[in-house]
Each structure stands twice: as C-alpha cells, then as structure tokens.
C-alpha positions in Angstrom: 46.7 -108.9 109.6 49.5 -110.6 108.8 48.6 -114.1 109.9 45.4 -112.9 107.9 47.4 -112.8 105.0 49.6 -116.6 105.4 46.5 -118.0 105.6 45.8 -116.2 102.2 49.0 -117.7 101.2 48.0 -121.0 102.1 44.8 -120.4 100.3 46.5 -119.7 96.8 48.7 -123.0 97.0 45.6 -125.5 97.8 43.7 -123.3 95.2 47.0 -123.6 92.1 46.8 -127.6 93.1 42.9 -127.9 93.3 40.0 -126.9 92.5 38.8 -123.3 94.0 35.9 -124.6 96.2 32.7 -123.3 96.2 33.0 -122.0 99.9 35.5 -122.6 102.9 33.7 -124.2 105.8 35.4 -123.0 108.9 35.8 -124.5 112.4 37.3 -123.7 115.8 36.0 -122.0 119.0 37.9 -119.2 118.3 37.5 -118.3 115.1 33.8 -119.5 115.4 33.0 -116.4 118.2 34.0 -113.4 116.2 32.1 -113.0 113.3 34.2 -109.8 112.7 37.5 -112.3 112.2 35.3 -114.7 109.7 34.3 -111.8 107.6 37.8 -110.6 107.1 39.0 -113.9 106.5 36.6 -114.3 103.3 37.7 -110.5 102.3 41.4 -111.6 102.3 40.9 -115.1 100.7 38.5 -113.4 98.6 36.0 -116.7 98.6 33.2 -117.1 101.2 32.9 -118.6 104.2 30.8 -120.8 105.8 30.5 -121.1 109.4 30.4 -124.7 110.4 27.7 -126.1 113.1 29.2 -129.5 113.6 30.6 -129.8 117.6 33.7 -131.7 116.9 34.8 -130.9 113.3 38.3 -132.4 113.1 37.0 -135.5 114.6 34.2 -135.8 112.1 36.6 -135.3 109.7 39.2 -138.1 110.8 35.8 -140.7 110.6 35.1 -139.3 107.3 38.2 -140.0 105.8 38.8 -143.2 107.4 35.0 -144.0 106.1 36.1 -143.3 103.1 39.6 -145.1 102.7 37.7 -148.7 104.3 35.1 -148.2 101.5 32.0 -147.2 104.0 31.1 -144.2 101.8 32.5 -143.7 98.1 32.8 -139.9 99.1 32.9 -137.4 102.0 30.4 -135.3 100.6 27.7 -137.6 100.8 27.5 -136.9 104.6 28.3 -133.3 104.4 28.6 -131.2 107.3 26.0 -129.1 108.7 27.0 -125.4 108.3 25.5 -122.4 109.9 26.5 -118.1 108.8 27.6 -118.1 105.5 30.1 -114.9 105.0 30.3 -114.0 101.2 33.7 -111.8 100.7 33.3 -108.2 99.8 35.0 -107.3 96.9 36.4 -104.4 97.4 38.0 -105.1 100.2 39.9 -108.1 98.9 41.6 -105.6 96.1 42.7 -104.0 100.3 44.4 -107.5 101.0 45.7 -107.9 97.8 48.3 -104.8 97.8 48.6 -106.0 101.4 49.8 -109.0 100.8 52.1 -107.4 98.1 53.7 -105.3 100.7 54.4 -108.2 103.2 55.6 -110.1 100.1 58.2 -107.7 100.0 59.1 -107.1 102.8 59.4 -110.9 103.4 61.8 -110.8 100.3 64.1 -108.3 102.0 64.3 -109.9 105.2 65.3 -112.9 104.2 67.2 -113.3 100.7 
C-alpha cells in the first residue's frame, strides 16, 4: 500500500495547485490488467477512475500537447481520449487510507527528521 499511498500524495499536491478533476483517466499495461489495483487506487485518492482505451496514451498525449502549443487545437479536451471502466471510489474505504496515510506520515517523520 504504500506506493498506494505516494501516489495519494502526489494526488493532494496536483489537487492544492489545480483544479480537483472530475475523474483520473488511467493508463499503463499494468495497472490496466488488474481491476482490483484501479479500484483501490480510486478508494485511496478518493476520486474515480477511469480506465483509458486509447493503445498508446503517453504518445497521444505528447501530439496533444505539441497540437496544442503550435496552435492546431485551442485545447486538449476537444479530442478527448476514449475511456473504457469507470471505477467510482468507495467511501468508506477512503476514510481506511486516510488514517493510513496518517500512520506512514509519521512514520516518515521519524525516520527522517
């Protein structure tokens, strides 16, 4: 769980900077074949996640972006990318990952002050 809980981490920065978005589109073959791994991942972040279809993501995501900065498309959600499960979190078992992620706070804390 504990890499579980950096990416929850990670999660709160992006989310204290930006806007909380509506969903989290995830991608990678091996998150992508364990639906048991996506559905805790949506209880720890708390915020659901879609499962997305597209075959090379990151790459689709580089020609977006360079799209975008060469004025192509004004913005990268008007071609937005085809998404497949959708994995709503469960509430109570983000309040689980929350004292969690208090514990390995701490004990982060201790280890390295």
């Amino acid at each position: 769980e504990s890499i579980t809980l950096r990416f929850r981490v990670i999660h709160e920065m992006l989310t204290a900077s930006f806007e909380t978005p509506a969903a989290v589109v995830a991608s990678g073959s091996a998150l992508l074949h364990s639906p048991a791994w996506i559905q805790i991942m949506a209880d720890a972040l708390g915020q659901t996640i879609a499962v997305c279809s597209e075959p090379e993501a990151s790459c689709r995501g580089a020609v977006l972006w360079t799209l975008e900065r060469i004025g192509a498309i004004h913005s990268l959600t008007e071609l937005p990318a085809a998404t497949g499960a959708v994995f709503p979190a469960r509430p109570a078992y983000h309040s689980v990952y929350n004292g969690l992620l208090q514990q390995q706070t701490l004990l982060y804390e201790k280890l390295f002050e």
